[in-house]
One Martini backbone bead per residue (centre of mass of N, CA, C, O) as a GRO file, in nm:
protein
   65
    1UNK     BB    1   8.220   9.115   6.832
    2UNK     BB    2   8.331   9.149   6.542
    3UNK     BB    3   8.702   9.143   6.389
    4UNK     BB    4   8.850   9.249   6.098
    5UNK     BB    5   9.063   9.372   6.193
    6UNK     BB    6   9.376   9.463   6.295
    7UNK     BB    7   9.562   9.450   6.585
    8UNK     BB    8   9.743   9.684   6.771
    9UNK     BB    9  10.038   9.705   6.916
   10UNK     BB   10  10.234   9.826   7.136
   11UNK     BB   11  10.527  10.032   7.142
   12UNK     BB   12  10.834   9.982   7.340
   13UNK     BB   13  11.100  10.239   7.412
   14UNK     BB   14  11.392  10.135   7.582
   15UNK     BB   15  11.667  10.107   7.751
   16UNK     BB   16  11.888   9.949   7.912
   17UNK     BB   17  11.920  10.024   8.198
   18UNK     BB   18  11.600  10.027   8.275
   19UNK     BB   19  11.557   9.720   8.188
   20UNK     BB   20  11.754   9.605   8.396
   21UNK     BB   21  11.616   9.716   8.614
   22UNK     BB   22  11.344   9.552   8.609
   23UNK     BB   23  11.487   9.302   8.606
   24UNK     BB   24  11.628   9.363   8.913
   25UNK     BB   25  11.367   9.324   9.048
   26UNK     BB   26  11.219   9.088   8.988
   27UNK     BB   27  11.430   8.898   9.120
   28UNK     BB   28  11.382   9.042   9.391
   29UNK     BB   29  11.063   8.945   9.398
   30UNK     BB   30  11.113   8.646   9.393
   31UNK     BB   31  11.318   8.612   9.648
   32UNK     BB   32  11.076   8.731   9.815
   33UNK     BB   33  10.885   8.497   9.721
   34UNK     BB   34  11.061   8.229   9.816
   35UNK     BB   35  11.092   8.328  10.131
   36UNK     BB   36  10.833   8.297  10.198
   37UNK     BB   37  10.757   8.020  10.127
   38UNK     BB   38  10.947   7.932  10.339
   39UNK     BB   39  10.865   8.059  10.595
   40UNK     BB   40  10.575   7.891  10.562
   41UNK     BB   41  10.696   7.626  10.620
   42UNK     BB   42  10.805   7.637  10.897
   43UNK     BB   43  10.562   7.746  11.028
   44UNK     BB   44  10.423   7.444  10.933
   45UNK     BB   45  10.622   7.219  10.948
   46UNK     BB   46  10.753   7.160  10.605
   47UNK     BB   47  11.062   7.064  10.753
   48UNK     BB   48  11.403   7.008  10.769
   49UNK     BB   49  11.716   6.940  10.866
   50UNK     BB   50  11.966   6.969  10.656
   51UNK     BB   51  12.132   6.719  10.745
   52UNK     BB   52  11.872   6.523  10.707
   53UNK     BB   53  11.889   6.567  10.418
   54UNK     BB   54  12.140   6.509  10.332
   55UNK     BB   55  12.124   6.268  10.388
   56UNK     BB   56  11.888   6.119  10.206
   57UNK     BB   57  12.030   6.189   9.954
   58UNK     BB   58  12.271   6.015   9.974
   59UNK     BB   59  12.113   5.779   9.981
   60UNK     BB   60  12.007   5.777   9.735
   61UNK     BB   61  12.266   5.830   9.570
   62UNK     BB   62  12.510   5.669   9.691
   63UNK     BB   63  12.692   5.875   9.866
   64UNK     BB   64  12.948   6.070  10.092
   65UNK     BB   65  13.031   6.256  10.347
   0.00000   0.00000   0.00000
């Protein structure tokens, strides 16, 4: 279907109070997807203990604990 006309988008009007709750959804919803992701990185095995991650960090970056 060839379309000639412009297509119009609907317009939302929404207060700042109710968009600020969507936007606070949001971050916890993220935070819950990123804490899922780590739960199953430990569960399988794909992490290592926070000492021993800082101490490598630590010499890449030639830095002293």
């Amino acid at each position: 279907m060839n379309q000639t006309k412009r297509t119009r988008r609907p317009v939302v009007l929404q207060d700042a109070e109710s968009y600020q709750q969507i936007l606070d959804r949001l971050d916890r919803l993220e935070a819950v997807a990123a804490i899922k992701v780590g739960i199953a990185a430990v569960e399988e095995g794909r992490s290592k203990p926070a000492r021993k991650a800082l101490a490598v960090l630590q010499e890449k970056l030639g830095v002293s604990g």
